[in-house]
N, C-alpha and C positions, 0 to 999 in steps of 0.2 A: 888578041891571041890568034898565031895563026891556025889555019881552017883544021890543018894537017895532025897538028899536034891535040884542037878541040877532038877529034876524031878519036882519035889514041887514047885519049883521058878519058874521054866516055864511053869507048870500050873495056877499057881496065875498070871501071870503076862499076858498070854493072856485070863482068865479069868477079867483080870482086861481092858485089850481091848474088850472084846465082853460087860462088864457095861458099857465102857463109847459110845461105837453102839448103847443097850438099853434103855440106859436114855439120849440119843443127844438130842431129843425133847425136854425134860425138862431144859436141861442143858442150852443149846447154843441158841442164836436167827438162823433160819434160813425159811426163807418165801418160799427159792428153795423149801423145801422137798416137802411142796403142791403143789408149781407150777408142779415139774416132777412127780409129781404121779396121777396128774388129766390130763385135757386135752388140753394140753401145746403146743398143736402144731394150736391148735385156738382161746386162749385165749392170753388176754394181757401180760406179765408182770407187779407181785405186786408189791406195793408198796416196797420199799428197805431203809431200813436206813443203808448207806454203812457204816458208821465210824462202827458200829454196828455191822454187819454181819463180819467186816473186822478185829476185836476185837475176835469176839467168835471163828471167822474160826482159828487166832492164837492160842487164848486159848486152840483149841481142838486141834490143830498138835502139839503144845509144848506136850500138854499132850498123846496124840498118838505117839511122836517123844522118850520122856523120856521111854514110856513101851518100845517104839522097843528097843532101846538103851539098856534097862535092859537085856531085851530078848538076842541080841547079848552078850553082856557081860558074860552071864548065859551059853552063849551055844561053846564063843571061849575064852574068858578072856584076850583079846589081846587088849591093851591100846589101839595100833595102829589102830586096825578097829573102837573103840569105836571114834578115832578123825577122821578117814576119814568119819563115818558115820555122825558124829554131823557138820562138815562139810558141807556134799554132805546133806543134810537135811535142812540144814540151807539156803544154795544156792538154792536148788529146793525150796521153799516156798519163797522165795523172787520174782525168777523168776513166779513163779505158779501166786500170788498175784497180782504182777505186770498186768500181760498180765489177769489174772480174772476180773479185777477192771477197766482195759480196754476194753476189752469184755462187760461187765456188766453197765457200762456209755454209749453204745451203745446201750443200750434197747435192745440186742438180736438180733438189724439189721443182721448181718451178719451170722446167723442161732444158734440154741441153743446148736448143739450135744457139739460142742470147751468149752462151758462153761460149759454142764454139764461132761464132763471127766476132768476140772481141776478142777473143785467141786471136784470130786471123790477123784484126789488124794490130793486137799489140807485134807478134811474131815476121812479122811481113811487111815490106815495105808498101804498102798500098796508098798511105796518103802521097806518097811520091806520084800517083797517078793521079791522082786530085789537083796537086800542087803544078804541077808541070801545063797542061793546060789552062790552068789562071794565070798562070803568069804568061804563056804563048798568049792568051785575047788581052793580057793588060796590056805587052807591048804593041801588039798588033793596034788597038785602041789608043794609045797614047803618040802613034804617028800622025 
């Protein structure tokens, strides 16, 4: 691919992760972003409609999942990382959900920080920043 267009593509493509950061509010139901941004460590727990919250939060990592994916694809072209990542993405958001949605049927008993870092990473592309790095030392390594 040339250099020109790699350029382009991976500016659009995490331009297209920092839209769907500033339009989340609009987009997605999610009642956390108030809770942790006011004052959450003396107030109750709102209201939650899980099926809901448990919909949008997929909605937003398929779509958080597909840019990273492009991103890699854009920046190694290797089939191979594009299945280990849709993989290891797919298993992390099952596991994340799981234990979120368990967490979160606890009303918060057991303190909020654990829900709010799986928030993080179900909401946010962060393993993209995991990902990207292993696979820079695997190529780097495999010359």
């Amino acid at each position: 691919m040339n250099k020109y267009i790699k350029i382009i593509l991976l500016l659009f493509l995490v331009l297209l992760l920092f839209l769907v950061r500033a339009y989340s509010a609009e987009l997605f139901y999610d009642p956390l972003i108030e809770y942790f941004k006011n004052d959450y460590l003396y107030t109750k727990i709102p209201h939650i409609n899980t099926w809901h919250l448990m919909i949008d939060m997929l909605f937003r990592y398929v779509i958080n999942s597909l840019i990273s994916l492009g991103i890699i694809w854009v920046l190694f072209e290797r089939v191979d990382y594009l299945k280990f990542s849709g993989f290891f993405l797919m298993l992390a958001f099952m596991i994340l959900i799981i234990a979120f949605m368990l967490l979160l049927r606890d009303q918060l008993q057991n303190g909020y920080l654990l829900v709010f870092y799986i928030r993080r990473f179900i909401i946010h592309p962060l393993f993209l920043l995991l990902l990207l790095p292993a696979f820079y030392y695997q190529k780097l390594s495999n010359r």
